[in-house]
mmCIF file of the N, C-alpha and C atoms, coordinates in Angstrom:
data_MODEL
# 
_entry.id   MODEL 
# 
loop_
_atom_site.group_PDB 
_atom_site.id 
_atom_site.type_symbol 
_atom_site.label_atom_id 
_atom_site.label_alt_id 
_atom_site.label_comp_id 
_atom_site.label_asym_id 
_atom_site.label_entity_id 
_atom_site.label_seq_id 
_atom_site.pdbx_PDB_ins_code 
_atom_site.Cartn_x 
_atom_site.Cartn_y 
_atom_site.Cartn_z 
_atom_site.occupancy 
_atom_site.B_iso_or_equiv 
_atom_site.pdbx_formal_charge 
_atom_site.auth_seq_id 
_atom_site.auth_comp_id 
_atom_site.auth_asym_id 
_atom_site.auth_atom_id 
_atom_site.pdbx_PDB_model_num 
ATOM 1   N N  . UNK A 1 1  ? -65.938 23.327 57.069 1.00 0.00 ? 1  UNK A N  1 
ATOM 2   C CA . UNK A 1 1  ? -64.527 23.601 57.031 1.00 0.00 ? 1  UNK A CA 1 
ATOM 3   C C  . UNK A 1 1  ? -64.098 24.112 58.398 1.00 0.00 ? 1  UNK A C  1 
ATOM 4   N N  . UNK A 1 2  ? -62.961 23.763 59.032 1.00 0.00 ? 2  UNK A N  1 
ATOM 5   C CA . UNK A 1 2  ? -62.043 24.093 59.939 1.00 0.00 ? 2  UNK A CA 1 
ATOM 6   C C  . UNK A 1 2  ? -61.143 25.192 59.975 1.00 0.00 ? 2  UNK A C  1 
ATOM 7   N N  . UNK A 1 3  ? -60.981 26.054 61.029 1.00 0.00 ? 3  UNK A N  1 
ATOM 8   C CA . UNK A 1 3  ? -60.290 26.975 60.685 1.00 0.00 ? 3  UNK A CA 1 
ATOM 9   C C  . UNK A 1 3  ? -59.133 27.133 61.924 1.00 0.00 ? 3  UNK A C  1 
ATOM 10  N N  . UNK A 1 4  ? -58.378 27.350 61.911 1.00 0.00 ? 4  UNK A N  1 
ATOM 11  C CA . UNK A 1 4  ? -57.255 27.121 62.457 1.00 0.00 ? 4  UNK A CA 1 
ATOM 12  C C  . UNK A 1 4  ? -56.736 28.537 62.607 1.00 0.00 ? 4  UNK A C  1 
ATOM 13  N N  . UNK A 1 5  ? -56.347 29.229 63.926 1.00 0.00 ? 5  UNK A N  1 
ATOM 14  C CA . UNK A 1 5  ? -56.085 30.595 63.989 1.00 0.00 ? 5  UNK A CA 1 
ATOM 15  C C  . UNK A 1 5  ? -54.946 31.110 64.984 1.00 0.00 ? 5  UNK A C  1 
ATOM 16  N N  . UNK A 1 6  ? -53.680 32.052 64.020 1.00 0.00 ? 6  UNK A N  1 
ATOM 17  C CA . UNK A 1 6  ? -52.702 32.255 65.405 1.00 0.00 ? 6  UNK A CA 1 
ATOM 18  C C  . UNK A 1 6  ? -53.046 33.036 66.243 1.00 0.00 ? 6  UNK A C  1 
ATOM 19  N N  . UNK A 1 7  ? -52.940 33.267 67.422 1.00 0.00 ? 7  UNK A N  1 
ATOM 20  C CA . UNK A 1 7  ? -53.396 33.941 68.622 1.00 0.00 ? 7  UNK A CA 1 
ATOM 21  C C  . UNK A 1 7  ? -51.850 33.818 69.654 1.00 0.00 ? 7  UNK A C  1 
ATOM 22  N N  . UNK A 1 8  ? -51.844 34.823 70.301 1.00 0.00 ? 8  UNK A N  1 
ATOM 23  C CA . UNK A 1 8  ? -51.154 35.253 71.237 1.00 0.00 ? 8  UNK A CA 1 
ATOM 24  C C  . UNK A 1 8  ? -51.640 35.078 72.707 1.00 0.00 ? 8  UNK A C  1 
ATOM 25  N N  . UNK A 1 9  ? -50.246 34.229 73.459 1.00 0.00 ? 9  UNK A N  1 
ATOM 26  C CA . UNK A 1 9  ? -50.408 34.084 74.878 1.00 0.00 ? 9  UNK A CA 1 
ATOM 27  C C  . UNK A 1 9  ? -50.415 35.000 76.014 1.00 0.00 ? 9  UNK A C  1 
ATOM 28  N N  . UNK A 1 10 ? -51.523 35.689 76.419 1.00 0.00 ? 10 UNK A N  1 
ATOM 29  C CA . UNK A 1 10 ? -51.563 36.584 77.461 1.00 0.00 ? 10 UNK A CA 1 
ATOM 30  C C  . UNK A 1 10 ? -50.991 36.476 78.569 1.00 0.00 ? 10 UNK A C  1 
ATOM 31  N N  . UNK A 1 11 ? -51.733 34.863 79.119 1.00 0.00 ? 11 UNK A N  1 
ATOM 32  C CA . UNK A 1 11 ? -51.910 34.281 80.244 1.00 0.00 ? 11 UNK A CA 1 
ATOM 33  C C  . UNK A 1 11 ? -51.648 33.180 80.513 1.00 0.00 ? 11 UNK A C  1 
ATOM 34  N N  . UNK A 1 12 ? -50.621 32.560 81.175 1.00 0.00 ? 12 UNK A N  1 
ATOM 35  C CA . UNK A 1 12 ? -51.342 31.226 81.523 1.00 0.00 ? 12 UNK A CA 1 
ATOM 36  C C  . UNK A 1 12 ? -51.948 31.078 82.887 1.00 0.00 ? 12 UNK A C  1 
ATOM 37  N N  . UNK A 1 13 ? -52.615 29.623 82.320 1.00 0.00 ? 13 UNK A N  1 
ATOM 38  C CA . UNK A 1 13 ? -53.526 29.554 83.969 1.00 0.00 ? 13 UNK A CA 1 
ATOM 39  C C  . UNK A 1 13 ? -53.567 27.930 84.010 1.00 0.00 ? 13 UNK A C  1 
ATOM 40  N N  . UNK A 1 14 ? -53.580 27.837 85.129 1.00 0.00 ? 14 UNK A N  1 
ATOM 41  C CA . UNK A 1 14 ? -53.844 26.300 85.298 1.00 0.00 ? 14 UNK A CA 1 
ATOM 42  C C  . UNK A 1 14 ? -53.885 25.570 85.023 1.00 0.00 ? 14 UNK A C  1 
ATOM 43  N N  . UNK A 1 15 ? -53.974 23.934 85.190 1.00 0.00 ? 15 UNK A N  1 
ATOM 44  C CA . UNK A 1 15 ? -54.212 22.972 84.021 1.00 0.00 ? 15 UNK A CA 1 
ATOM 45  C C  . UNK A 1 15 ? -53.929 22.819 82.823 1.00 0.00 ? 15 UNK A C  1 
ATOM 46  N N  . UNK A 1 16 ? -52.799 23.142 82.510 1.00 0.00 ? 16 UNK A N  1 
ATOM 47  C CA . UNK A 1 16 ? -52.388 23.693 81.183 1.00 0.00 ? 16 UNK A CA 1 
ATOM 48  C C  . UNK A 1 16 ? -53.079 24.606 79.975 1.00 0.00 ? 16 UNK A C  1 
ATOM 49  N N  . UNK A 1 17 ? -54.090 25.299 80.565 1.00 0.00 ? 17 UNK A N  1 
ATOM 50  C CA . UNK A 1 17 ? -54.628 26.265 80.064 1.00 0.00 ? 17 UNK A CA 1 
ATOM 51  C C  . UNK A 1 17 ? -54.004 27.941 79.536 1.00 0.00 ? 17 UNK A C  1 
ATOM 52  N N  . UNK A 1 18 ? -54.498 28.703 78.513 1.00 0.00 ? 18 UNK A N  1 
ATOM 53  C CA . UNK A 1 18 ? -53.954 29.524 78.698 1.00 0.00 ? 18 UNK A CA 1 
ATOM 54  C C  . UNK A 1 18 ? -55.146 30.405 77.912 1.00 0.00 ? 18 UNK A C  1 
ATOM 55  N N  . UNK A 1 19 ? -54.718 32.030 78.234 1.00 0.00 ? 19 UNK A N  1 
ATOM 56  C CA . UNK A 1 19 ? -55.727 32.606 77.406 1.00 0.00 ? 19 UNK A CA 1 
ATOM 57  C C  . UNK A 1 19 ? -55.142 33.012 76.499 1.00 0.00 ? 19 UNK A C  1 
ATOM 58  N N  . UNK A 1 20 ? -55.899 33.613 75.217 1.00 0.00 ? 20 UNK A N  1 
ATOM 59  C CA . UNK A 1 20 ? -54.894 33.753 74.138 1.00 0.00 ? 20 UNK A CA 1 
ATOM 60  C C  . UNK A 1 20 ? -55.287 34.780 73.277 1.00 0.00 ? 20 UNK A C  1 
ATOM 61  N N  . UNK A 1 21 ? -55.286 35.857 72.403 1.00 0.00 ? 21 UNK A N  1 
ATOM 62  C CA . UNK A 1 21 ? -55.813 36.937 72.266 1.00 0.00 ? 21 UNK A CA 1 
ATOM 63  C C  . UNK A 1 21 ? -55.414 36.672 70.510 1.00 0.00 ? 21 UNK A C  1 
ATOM 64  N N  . UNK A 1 22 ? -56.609 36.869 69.651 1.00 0.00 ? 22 UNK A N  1 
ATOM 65  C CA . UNK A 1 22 ? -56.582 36.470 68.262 1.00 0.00 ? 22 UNK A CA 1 
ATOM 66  C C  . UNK A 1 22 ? -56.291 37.931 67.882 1.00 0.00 ? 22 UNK A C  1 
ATOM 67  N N  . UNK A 1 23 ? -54.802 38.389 66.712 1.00 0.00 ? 23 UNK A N  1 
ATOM 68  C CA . UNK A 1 23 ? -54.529 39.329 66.375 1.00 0.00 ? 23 UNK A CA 1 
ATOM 69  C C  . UNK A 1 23 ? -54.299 40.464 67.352 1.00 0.00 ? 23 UNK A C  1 
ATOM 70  N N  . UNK A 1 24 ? -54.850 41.802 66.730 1.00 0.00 ? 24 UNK A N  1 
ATOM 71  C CA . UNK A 1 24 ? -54.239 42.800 67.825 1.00 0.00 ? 24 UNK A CA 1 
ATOM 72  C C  . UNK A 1 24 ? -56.112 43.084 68.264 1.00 0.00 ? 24 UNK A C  1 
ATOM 73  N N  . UNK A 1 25 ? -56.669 42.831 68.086 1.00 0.00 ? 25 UNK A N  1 
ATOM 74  C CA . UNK A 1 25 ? -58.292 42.787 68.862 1.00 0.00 ? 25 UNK A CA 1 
ATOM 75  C C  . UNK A 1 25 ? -58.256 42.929 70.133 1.00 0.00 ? 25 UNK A C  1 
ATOM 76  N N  . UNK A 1 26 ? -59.686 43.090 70.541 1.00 0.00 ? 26 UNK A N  1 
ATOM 77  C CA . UNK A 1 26 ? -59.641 42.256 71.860 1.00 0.00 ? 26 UNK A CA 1 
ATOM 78  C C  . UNK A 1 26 ? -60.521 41.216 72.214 1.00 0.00 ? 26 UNK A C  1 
ATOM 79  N N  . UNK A 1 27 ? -60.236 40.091 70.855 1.00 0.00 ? 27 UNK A N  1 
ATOM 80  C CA . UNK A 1 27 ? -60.919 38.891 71.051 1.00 0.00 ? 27 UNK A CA 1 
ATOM 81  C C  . UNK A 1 27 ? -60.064 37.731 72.180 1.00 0.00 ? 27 UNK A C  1 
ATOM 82  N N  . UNK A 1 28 ? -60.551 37.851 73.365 1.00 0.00 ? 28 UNK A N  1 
ATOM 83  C CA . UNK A 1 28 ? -59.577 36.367 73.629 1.00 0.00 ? 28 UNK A CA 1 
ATOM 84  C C  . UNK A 1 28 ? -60.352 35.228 74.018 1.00 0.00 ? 28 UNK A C  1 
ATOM 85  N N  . UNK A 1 29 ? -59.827 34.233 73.941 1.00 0.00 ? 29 UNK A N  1 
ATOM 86  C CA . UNK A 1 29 ? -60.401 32.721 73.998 1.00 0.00 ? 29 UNK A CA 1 
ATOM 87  C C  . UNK A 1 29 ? -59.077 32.051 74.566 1.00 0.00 ? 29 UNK A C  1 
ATOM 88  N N  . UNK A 1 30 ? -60.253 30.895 75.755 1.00 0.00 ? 30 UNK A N  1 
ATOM 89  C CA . UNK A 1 30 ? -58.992 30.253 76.365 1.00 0.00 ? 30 UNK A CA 1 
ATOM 90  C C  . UNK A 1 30 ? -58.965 28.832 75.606 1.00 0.00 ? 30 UNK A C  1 
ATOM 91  N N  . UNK A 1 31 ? -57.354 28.358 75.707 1.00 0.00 ? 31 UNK A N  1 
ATOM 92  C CA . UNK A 1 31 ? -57.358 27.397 74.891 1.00 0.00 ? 31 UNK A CA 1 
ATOM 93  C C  . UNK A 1 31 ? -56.299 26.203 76.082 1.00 0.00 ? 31 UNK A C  1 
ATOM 94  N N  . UNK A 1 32 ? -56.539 25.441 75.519 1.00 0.00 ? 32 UNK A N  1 
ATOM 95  C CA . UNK A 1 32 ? -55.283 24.272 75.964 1.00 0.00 ? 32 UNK A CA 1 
ATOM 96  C C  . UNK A 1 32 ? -54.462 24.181 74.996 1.00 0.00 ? 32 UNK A C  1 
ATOM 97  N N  . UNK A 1 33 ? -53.465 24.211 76.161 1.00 0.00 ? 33 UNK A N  1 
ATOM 98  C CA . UNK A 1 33 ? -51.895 23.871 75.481 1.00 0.00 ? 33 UNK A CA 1 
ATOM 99  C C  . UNK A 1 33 ? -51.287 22.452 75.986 1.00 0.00 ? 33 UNK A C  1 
ATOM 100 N N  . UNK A 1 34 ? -52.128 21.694 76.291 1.00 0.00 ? 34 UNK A N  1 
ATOM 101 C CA . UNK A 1 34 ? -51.663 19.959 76.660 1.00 0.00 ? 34 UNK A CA 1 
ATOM 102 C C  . UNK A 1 34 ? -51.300 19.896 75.693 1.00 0.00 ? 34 UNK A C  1 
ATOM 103 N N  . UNK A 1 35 ? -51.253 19.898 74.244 1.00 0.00 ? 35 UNK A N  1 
ATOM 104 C CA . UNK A 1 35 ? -50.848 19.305 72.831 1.00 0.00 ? 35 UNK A CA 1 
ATOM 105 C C  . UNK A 1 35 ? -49.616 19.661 72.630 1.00 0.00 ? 35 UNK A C  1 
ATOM 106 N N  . UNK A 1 36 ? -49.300 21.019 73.097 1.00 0.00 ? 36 UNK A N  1 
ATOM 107 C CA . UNK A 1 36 ? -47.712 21.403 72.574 1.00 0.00 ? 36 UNK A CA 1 
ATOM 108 C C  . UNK A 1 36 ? -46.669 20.961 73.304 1.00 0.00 ? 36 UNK A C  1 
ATOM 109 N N  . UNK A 1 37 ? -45.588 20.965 72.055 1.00 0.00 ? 37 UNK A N  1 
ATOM 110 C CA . UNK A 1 37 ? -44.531 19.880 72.577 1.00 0.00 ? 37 UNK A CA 1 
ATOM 111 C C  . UNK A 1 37 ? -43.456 20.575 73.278 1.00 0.00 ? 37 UNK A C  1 
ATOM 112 N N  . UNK A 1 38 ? -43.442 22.172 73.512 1.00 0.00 ? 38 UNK A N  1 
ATOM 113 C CA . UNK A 1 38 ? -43.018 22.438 74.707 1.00 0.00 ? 38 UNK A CA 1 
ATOM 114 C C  . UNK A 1 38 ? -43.950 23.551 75.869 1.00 0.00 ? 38 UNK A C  1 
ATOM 115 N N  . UNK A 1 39 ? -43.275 23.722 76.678 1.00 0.00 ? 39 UNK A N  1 
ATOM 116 C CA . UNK A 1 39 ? -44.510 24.450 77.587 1.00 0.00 ? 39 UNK A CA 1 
ATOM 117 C C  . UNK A 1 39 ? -44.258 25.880 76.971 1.00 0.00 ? 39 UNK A C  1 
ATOM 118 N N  . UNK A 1 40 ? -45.478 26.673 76.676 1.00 0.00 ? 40 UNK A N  1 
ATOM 119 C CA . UNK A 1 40 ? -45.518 27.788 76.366 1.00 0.00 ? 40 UNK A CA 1 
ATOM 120 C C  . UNK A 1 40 ? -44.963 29.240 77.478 1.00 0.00 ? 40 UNK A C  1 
ATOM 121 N N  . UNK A 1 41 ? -44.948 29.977 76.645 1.00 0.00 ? 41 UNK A N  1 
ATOM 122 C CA . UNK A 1 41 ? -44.363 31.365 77.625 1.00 0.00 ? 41 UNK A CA 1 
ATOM 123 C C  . UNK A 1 41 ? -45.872 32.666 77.161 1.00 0.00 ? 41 UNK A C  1 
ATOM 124 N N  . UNK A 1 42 ? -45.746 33.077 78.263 1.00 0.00 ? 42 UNK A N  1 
ATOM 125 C CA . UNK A 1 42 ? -46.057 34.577 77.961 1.00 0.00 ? 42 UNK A CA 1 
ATOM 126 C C  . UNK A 1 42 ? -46.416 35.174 76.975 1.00 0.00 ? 42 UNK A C  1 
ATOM 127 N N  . UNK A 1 43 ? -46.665 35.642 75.815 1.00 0.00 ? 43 UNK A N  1 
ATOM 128 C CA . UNK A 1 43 ? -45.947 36.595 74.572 1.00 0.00 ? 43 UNK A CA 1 
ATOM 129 C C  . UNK A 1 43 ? -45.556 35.459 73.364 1.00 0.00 ? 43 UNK A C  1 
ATOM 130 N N  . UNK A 1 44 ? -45.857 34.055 73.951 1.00 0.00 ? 44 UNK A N  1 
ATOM 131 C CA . UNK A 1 44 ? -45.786 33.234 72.727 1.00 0.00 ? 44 UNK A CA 1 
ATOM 132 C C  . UNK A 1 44 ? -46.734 33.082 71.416 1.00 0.00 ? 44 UNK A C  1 
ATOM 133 N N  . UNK A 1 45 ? -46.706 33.003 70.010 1.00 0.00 ? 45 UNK A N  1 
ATOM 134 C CA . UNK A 1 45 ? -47.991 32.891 69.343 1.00 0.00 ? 45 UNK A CA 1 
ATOM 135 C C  . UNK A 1 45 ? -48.237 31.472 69.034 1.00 0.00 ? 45 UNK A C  1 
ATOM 136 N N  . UNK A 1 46 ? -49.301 31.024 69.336 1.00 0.00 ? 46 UNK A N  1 
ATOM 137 C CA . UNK A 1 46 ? -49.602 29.491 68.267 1.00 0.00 ? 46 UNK A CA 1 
ATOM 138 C C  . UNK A 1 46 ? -50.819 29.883 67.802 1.00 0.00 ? 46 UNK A C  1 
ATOM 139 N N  . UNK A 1 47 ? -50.807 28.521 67.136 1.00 0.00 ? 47 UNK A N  1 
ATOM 140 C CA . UNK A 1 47 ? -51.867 28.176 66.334 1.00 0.00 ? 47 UNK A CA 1 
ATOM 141 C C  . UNK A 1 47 ? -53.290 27.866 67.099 1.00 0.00 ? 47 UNK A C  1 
ATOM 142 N N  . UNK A 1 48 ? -54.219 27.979 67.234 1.00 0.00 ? 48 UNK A N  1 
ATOM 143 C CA . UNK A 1 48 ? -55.391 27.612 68.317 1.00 0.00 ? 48 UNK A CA 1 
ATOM 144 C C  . UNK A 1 48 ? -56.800 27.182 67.172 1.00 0.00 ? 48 UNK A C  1 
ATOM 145 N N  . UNK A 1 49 ? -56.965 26.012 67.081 1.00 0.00 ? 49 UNK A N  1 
ATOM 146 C CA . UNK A 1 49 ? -58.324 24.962 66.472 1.00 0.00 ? 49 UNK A CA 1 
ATOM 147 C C  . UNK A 1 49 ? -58.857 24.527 67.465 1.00 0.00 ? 49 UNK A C  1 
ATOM 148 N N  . UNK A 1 50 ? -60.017 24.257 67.532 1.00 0.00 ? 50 UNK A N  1 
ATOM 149 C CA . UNK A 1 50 ? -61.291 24.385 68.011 1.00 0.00 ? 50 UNK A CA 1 
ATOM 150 C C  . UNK A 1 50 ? -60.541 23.954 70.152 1.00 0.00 ? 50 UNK A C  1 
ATOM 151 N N  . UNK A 1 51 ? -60.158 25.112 70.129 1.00 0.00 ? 51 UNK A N  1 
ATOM 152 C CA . UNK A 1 51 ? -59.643 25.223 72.181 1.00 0.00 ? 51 UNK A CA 1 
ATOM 153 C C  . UNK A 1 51 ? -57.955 24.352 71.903 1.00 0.00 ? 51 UNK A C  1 
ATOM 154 N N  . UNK A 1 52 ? -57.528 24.108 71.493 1.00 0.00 ? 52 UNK A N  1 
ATOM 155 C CA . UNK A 1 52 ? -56.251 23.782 71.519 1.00 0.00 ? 52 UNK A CA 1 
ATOM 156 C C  . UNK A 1 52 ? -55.471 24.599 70.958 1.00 0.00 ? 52 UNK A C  1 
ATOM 157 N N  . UNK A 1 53 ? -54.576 24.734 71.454 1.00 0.00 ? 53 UNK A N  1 
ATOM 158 C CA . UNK A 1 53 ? -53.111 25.118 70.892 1.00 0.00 ? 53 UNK A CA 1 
ATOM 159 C C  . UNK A 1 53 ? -52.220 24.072 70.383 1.00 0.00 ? 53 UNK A C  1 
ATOM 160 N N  . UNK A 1 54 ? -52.222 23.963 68.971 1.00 0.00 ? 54 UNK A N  1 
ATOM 161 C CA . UNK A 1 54 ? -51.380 22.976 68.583 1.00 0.00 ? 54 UNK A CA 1 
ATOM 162 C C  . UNK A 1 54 ? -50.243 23.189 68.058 1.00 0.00 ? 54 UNK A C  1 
ATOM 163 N N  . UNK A 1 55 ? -49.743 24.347 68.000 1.00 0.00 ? 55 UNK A N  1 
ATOM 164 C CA . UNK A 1 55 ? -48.680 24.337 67.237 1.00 0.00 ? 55 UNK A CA 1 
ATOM 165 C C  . UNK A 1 55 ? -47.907 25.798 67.996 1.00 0.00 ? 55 UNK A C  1 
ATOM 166 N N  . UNK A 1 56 ? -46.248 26.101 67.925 1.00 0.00 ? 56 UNK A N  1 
ATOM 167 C CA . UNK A 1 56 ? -45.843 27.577 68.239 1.00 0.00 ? 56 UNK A CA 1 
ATOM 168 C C  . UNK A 1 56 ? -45.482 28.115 66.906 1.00 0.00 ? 56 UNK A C  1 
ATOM 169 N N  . UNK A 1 57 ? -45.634 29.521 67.003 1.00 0.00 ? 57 UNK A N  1 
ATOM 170 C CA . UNK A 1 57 ? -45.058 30.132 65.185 1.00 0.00 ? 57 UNK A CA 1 
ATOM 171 C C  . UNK A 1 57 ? -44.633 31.577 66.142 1.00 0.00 ? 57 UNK A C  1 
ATOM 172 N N  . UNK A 1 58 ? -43.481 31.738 65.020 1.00 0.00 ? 58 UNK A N  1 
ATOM 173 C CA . UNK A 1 58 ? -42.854 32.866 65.376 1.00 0.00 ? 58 UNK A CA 1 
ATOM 174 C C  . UNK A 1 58 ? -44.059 34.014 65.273 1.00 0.00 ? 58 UNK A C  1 
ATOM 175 N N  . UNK A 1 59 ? -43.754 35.473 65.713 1.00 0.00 ? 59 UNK A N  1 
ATOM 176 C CA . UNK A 1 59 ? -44.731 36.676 65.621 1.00 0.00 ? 59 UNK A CA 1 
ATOM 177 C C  . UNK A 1 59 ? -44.819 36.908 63.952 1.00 0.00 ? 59 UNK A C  1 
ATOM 178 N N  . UNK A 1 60 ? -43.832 36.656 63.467 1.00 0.00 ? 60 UNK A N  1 
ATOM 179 C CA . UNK A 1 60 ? -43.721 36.966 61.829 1.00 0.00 ? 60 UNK A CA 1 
ATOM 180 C C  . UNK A 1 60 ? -44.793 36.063 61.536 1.00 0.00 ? 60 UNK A C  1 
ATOM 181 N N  . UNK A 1 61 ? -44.878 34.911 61.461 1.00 0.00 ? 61 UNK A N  1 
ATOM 182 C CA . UNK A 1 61 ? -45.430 34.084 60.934 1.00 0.00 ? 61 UNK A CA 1 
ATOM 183 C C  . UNK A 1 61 ? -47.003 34.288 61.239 1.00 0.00 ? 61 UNK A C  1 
ATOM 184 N N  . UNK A 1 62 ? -47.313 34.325 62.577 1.00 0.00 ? 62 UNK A N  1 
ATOM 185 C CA . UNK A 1 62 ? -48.472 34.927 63.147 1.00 0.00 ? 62 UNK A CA 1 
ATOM 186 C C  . UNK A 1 62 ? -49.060 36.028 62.325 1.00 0.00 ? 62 UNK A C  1 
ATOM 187 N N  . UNK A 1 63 ? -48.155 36.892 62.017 1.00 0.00 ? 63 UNK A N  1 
ATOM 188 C CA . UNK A 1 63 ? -48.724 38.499 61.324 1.00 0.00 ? 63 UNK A CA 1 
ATOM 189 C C  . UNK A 1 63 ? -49.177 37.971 60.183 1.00 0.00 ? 63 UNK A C  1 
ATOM 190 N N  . UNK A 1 64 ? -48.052 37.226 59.706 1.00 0.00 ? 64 UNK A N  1 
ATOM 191 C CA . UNK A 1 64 ? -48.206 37.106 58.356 1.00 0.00 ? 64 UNK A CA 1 
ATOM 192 C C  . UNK A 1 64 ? -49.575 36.070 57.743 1.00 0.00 ? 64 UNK A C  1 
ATOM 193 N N  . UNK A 1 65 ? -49.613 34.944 58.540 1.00 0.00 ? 65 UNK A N  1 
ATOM 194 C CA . UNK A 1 65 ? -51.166 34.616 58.974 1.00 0.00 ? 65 UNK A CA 1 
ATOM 195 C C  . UNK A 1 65 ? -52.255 35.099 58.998 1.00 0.00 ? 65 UNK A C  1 
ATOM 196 N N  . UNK A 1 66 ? -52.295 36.426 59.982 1.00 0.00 ? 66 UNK A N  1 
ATOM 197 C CA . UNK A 1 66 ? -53.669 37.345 60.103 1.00 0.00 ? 66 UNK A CA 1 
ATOM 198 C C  . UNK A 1 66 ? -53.694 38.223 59.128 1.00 0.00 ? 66 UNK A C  1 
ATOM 199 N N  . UNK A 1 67 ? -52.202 38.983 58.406 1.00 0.00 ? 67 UNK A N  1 
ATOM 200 C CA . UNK A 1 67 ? -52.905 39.128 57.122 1.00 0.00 ? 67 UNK A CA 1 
ATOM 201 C C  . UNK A 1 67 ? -53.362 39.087 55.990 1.00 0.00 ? 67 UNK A C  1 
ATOM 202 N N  . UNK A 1 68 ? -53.315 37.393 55.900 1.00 0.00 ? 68 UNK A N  1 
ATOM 203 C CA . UNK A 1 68 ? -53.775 36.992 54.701 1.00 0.00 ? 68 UNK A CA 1 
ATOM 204 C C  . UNK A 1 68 ? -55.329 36.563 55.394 1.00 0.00 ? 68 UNK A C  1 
ATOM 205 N N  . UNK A 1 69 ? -55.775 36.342 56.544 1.00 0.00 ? 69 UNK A N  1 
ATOM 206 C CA . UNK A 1 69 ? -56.880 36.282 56.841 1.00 0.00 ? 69 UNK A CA 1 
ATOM 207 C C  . UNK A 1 69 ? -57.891 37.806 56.635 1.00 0.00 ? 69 UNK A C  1 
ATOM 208 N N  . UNK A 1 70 ? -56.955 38.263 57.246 1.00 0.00 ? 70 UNK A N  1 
ATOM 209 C CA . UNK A 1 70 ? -57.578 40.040 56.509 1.00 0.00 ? 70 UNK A CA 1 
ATOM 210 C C  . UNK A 1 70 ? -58.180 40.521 55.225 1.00 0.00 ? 70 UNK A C  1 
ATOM 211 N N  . UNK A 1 71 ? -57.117 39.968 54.221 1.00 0.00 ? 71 UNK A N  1 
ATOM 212 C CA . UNK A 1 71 ? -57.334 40.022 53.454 1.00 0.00 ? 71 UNK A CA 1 
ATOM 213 C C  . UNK A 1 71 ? -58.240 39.149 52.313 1.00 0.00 ? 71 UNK A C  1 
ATOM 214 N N  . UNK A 1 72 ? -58.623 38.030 53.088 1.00 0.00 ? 72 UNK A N  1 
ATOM 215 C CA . UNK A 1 72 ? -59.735 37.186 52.585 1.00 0.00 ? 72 UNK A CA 1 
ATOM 216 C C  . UNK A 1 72 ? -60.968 37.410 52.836 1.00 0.00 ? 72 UNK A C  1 
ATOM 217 N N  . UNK A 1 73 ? -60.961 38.270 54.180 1.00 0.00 ? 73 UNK A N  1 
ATOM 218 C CA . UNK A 1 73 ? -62.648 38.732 54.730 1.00 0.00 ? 73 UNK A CA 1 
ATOM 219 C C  . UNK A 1 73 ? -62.990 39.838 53.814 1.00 0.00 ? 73 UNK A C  1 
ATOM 220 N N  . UNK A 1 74 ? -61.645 40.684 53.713 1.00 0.00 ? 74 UNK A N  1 
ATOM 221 C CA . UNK A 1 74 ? -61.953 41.896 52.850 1.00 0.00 ? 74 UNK A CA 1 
ATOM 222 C C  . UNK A 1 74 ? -62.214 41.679 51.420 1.00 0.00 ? 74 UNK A C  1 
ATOM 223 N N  . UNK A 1 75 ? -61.666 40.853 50.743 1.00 0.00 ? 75 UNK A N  1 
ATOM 224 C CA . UNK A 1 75 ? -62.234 40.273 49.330 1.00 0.00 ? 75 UNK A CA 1 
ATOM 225 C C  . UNK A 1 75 ? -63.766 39.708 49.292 1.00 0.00 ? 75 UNK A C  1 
ATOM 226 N N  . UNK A 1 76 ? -63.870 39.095 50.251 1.00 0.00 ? 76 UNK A N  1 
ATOM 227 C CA . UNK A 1 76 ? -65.209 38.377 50.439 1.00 0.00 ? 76 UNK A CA 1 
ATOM 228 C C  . UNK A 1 76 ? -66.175 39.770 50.482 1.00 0.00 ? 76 UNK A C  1 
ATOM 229 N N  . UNK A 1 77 ? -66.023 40.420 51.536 1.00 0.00 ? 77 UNK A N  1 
ATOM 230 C CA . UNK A 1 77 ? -66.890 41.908 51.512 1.00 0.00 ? 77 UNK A CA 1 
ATOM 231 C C  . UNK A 1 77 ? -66.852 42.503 50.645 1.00 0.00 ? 77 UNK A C  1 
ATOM 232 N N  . UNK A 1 78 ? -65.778 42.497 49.897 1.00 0.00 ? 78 UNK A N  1 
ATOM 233 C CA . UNK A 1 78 ? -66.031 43.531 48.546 1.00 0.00 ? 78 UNK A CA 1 
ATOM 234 C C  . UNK A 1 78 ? -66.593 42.564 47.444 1.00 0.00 ? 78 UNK A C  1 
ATOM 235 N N  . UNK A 1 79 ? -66.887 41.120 47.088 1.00 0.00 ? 79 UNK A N  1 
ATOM 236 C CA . UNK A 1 79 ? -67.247 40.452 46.593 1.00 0.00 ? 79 UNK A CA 1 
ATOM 237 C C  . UNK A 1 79 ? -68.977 40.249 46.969 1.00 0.00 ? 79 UNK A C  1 
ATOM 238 N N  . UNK A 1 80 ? -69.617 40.760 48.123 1.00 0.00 ? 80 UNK A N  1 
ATOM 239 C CA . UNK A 1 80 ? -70.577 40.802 48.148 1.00 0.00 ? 80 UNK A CA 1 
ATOM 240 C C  . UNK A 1 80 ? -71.336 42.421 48.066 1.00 0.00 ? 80 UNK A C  1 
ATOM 241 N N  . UNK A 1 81 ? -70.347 43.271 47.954 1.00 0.00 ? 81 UNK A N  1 
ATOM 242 C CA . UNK A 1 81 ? -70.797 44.888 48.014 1.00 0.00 ? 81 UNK A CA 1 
ATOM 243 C C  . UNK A 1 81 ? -71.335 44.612 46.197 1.00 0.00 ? 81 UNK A C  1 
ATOM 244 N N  . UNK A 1 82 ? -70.908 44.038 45.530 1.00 0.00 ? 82 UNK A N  1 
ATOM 245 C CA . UNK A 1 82 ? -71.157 43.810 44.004 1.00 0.00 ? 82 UNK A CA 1 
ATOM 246 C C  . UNK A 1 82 ? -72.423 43.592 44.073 1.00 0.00 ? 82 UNK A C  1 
# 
């Protein structure tokens, strides 16, 4: 299975690259944004599958994203504390 994750634009850099920071962590991973259909900003969130950025989503949508991901790791952990 594929997982598909919103992340936030720190940076951009070159080549249509950008770095991108998953949730409020400090996981970041750089991704390409050649796929999106406009050029990204700063402070933008998309979607990021396996190094691409394919998609933009508002910050709401983003939150609201990571915490239903939150809340699936945390079911899973309490599903194995059993």
């Amino acid at each position: 299975m594929c997982l598909a994750i919103p992340a936030q634009i720190v940076e951009l850099q070159p080549a249509d690259m950008a770095r991108v920071r998953v949730g409020e962590s400090q996981t970041f991973l750089t991704a390409s944004t050649m796929l999106l259909p406009e050029p990204p900003a700063v402070g933008d969130y998309v979607i990021v599958h396996a190094g691409f950025a394919l998609h933009t989503l508002s910050e709401q949508e983003a939150q609201d994203s990571l915490a239903a991901f939150r809340e699936l790791a945390q079911a899973l952990e309490d599903e194995k504390a059993v």
